[in-house]
N, C-alpha and C positions, 0 to 999 in steps of 0.2 A: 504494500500500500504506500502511495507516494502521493503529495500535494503540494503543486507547483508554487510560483510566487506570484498566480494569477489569483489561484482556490486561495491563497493564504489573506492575500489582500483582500477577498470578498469574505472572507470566513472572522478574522479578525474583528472588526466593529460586529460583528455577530456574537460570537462566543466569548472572547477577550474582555473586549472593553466593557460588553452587557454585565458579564462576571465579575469586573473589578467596581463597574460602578454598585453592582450588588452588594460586594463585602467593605467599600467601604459605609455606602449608608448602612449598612449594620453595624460598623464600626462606632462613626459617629452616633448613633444610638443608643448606643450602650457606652459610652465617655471610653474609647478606644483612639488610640493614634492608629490610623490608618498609615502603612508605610511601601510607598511604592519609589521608593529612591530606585531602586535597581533595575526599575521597568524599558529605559533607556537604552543601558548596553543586552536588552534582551532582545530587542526589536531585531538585529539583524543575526538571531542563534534561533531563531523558527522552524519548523518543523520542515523547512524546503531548504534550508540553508545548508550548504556545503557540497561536497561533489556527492551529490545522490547515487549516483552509480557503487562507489566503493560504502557509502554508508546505509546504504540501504539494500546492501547483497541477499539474492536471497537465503533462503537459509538451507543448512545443508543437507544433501540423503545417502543414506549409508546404500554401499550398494554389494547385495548377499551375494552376489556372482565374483565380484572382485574382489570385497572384501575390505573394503576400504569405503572411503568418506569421497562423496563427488561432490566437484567444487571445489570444496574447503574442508578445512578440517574444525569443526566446531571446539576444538580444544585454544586454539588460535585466537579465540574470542576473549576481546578484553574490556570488558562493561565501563573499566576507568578509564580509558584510553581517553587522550584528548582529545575535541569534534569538533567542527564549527556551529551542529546544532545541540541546542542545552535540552530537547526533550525527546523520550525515549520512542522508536518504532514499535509496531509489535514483531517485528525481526529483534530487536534489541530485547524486548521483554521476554519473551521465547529461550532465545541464549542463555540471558541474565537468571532467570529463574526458573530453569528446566530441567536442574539436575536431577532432579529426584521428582517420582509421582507423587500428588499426593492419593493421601486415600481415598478411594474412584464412589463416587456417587452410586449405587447399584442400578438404578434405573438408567442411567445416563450412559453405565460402560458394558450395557447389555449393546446399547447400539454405536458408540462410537470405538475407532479401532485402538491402541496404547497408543500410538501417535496423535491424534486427534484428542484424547485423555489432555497428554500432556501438553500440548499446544493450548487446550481450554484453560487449563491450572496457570501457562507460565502468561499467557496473555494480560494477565490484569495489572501485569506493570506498566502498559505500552499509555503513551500520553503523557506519562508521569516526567519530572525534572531529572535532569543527569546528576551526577557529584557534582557538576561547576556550577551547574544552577544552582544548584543549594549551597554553595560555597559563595554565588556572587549574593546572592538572598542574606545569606547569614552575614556575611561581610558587612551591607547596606545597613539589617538590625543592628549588628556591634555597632556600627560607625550613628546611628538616629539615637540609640541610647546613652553613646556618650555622649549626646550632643544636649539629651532629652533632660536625663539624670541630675539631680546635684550631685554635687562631690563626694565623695565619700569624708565620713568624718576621722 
């Protein structure tokens, strides 16, 4: 799944902005600082941003005849690696949280195959922020709190 930077600019004032103006008026509602310092350098780390081709590979299939990984070797995969985009694919989420099944729903893995299983489980990461996102996030709160805070006594 991939989304250009045609879908992102129509998508953004849709889901983005609607979202943020959401959580701030509940912010301000509830006597909350709203803190969006970091929304600036996030703008060009979107979900279309970077060489799509190499980050958005698809993911790999082992193959019983050969005996080996085509493609790639899904051992290769490194969730920290540094990206140009700050938010995860569901290729990234699949890799990132695939290692292990978990315990299979019985209704559900009457009909789908282990593969399918595990692509359902590892998916729920996909959308979510990288380490750098949550790094430049965290950075922006330290930097609003020092600013926010008194001193310490």
């Amino acid at each position: 799944m991939s989304i250009d930077q045609r879908e992102g600019a129509l998508t953004e004032p849709v889901v983005v902005t609607s979202l943020n103006n959401s959580i701030e008026l509940f912010a301000l509602e509830n006597g909350w600082v709203f803190v969006e310092d970091f929304a600036p350098g996030m703008r060009t780390r979107g979900w279309c941003a970077g060489d799509s081709r190499a980050e958005n590979s698809d993911l790999p299939d082992w193959s019983a005849k050969d005996r080996q990984w085509v493609t790639w070797n899904p051992a290769t995969w490194d969730p920290y690696a540094r990206r140009q985009r700050y938010f995860r694919t569901p290729n990234d989420a699949a890799l990132t949280q695939a290692q292990e099944l978990a315990r299979p729903i019985p209704a559900v893995s009457q009909v789908l195959t282990q593969r399918q299983l595990a692509l359902m489980n590892a998916l729920s990461g996909a959308f979510h922020p990288t380490f750098q996102a949550h790094v430049t996030m965290g950075l922006s709160l330290a930097n609003r709190l020092n600013s926010e805070l008194p001193p310490a006594r």
